[in-house]
N, C-alpha and C positions, 0 to 999 in steps of 0.2 A: 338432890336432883331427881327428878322425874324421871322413870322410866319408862320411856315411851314404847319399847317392844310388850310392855308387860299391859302393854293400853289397846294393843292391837285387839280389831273384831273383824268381822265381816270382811275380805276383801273386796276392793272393787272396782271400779275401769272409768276412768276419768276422761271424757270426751270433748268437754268443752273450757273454758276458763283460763286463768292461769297455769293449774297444773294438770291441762288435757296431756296423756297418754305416762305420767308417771306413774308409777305404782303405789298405791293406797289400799287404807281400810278405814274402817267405820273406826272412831274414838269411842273405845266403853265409857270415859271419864266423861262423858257430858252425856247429855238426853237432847234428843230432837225440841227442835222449836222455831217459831216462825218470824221470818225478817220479812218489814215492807209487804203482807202480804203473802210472801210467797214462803213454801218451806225449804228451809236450808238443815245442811248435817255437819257436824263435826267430824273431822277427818283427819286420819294422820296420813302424812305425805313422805314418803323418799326422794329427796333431792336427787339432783343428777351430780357427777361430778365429785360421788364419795360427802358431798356437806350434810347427812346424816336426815335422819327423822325432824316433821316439824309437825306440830297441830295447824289447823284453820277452821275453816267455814266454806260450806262452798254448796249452791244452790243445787237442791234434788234433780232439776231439771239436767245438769250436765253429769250424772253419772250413772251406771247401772250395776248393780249384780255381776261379780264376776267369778269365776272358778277353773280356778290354771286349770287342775289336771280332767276338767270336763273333754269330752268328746264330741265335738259340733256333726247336728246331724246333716246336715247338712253346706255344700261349697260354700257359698255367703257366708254362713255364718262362722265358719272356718277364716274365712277373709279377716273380717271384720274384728275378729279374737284373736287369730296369731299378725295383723297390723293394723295397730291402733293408729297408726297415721293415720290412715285411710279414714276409719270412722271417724277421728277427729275434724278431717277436711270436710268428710260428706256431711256431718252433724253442721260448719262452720259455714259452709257456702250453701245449704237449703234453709238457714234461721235467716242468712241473709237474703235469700230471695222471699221470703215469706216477710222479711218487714218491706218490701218493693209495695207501695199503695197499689191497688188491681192485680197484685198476682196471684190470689185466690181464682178471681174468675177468669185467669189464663193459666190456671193449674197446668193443666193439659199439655199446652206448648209448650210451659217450662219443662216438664218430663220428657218432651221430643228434643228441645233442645240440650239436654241432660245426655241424652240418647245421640245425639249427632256427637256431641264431645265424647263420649265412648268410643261410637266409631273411627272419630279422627286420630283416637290413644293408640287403637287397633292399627290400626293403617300406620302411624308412625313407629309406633314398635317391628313391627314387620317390616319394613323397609330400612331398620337397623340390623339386620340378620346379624350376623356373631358375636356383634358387637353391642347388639343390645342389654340391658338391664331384665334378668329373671329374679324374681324372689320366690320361693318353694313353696306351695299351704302343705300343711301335713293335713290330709281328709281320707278318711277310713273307707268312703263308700264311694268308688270313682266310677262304677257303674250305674249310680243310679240314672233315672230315664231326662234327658234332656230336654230342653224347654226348646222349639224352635224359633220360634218368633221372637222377636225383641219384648211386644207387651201385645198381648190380646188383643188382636183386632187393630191392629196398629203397623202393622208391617210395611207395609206399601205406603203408608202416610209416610213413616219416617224416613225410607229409605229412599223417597221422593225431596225429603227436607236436606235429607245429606248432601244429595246430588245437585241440589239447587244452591246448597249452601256453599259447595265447594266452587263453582263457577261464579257465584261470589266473591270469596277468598282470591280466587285465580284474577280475576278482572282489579281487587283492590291493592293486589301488589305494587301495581304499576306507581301508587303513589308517593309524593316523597314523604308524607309525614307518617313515620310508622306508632303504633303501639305494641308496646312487650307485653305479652300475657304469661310470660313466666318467668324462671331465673332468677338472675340477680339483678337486673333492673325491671322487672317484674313489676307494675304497677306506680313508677316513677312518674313523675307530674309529665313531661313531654318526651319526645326523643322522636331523633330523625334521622335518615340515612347518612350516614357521612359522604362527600362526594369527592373527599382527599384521598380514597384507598379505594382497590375495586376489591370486587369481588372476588371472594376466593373458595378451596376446599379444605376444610380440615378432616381426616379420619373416615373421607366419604362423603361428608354430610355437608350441603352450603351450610357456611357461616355469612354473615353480615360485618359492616364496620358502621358503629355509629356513634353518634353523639347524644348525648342525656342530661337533663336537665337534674341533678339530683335534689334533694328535700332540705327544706331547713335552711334554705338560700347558700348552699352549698356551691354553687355553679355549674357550669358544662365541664364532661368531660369524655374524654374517646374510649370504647370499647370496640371489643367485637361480641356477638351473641349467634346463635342458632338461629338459621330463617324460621324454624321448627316454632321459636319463642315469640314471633309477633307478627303481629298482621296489619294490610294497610289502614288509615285512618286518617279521615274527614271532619276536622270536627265542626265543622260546620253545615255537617250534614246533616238530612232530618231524616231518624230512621224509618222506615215505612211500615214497621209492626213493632208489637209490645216488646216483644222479646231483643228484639235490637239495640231497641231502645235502654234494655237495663242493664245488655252488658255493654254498651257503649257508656252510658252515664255512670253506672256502678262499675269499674273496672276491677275491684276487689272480689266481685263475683263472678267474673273469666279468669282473673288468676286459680283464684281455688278452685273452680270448674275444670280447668287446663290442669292444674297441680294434683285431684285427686283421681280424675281419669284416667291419666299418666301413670298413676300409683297403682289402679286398678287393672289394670292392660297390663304391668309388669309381672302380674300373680300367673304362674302357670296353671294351666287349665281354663283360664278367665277366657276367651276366645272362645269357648267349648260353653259356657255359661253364660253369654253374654247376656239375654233373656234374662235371667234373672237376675246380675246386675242391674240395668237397668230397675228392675221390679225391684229392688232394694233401692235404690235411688228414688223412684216414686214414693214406698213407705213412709222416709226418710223427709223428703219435702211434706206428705200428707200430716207427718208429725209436727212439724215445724209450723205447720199452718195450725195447727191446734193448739198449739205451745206460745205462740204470737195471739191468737185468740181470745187465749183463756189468759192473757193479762191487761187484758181490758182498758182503762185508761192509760195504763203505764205502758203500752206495749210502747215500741222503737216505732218508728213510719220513717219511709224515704219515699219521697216527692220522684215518680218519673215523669218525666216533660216524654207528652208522645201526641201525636195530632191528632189520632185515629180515635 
């Protein structure tokens, strides 16, 4: 039987794929070589859940360099090294906006609308005071000089988008058919208010009662959710810019938006950093547009319907 500890190389941080955020290393027992095109590595994986070491394959493009007992010089990247969720999400929801047709030439807006989901993280974590979700970064230099602004020369744009976006949000409550952008019915084919139960509070926080259409011809069935989890929805509505457009039609891409925002607003000190958040979030998308690029005929494409 193989000894697979004795195969271990390089460690390294597994971001995308199947086995985004387990623990891996390079396999010495193979040599690099190219699948379809593109290059992939041999790697050995730790399962979760104690089922031990396994070998695979798994594309360059979803891992990087990793070194536990490195020292991140900086917040981000402190983030990003001591929670690989987060990377995982932000690597999973900017490849997905980079296959949207046209979102190269609305780079721009998507990194504002990037940026309005941070703020709303912001805004929701704070308004959980005690009772919120803190996760700790361990970061050595907590002095260093802070970034004001969300992204260069952008400030007033975005913080105009937010305010605009929220008197949105606020006007689209009113309707009965909702969409969940997170949780456990999180991205569900429909769902709607219930109009058998009112309204109520749990632990502070409106909750909702509704009904859901679950996958797989499973049927309707009754929950409750966080109003925090879903917003109103028109679907027969035409949205009036690009960006509406792709999180209305792609719903997978407001869940993971809502899911890693959420995750990033949790990190203490992250409100003190949000600027460069943000600026990691654009990177992240700028990468993805080059990673979507550079596979040329094979890249993914998703068709958005937009009138503009």
């Amino acid at each position: 039987m193989i000894d697979l500890h004795a195969l271990k190389g390089e460690m390294i941080q597994i971001f995308a794929g199947k086995y985004a955020g387990h623990e891996a290393w390079m396999d010495n027992s193979q040599t690099w070589h190219v699948n379809k095109g593109t290059d992939t590595a041999p790697v050995i994986v730790r399962l979760r859940k104690g089922k031990g070491l396994v070998q695979s394959t798994i594309w360059k493009s979803s891992f990087q360099g990793f070194d536990p007992n490195a020292s991140p010089h900086n917040y981000t990247k402190a983030v990003l090294c001591q929670r690989p969720g987060i990377k995982k999400n932000l690597v999973c929801v900017t490849r997905q906006m980079a296959q949207c047709i046209g979102a190269r030439q609305k780079q721009g807006k998507m990194v504002k609308v990037m940026a309005e989901h941070l703020e709303d993280a912001f805004k929701l974590q704070e308004s959980c005071g005690a009772d919120a979700i803190c996760r700790n970064i361990q970061y050595p230099d907590p002095n260093e000089k802070e970034i004001s602004s969300m992204i260069s020369g952008m400030e007033q744009e975005v913080k105009a988008a937010i305010e605009e976006r929220g008197a949105i949000l606020n006007a689209m409550e009113t309707n009965s058919n909702k969409r969940s952008a997170s949780g456990k019915t999180g991205n569900n084919e429909k769902i709607w208010m219930d109009n058998s139960q009112t309204w109520h509070v749990n632990k502070g926080t409106d909750t909702a009662p509704v009904i859901v259409r679950l996958r797989k011809g499973k049927g309707l069935v009754q929950s409750t959710i966080w109003k925090s989890a879903f917003q109103g929805f028109d679907p027969n509505a035409s949205p009036h810019n690009y960006t509406k457009a792709v999180l209305c039609q792609r719903p997978g891409i407001k869940k993971n938006l809502v899911c890693v925002t959420r995750q990033m607003a949790q990190c203490i000190g992250a409100r003190q950093k949000q600027g460069k958040m943000v600026k990691v979030m654009a990177e992240h998308l700028e990468d993805a547009f080059k990673l979507q690029e550079s596979c040329g005929a094979d890249a993914i494409c998703r068709n958005i319907q937009y009138p503009g």
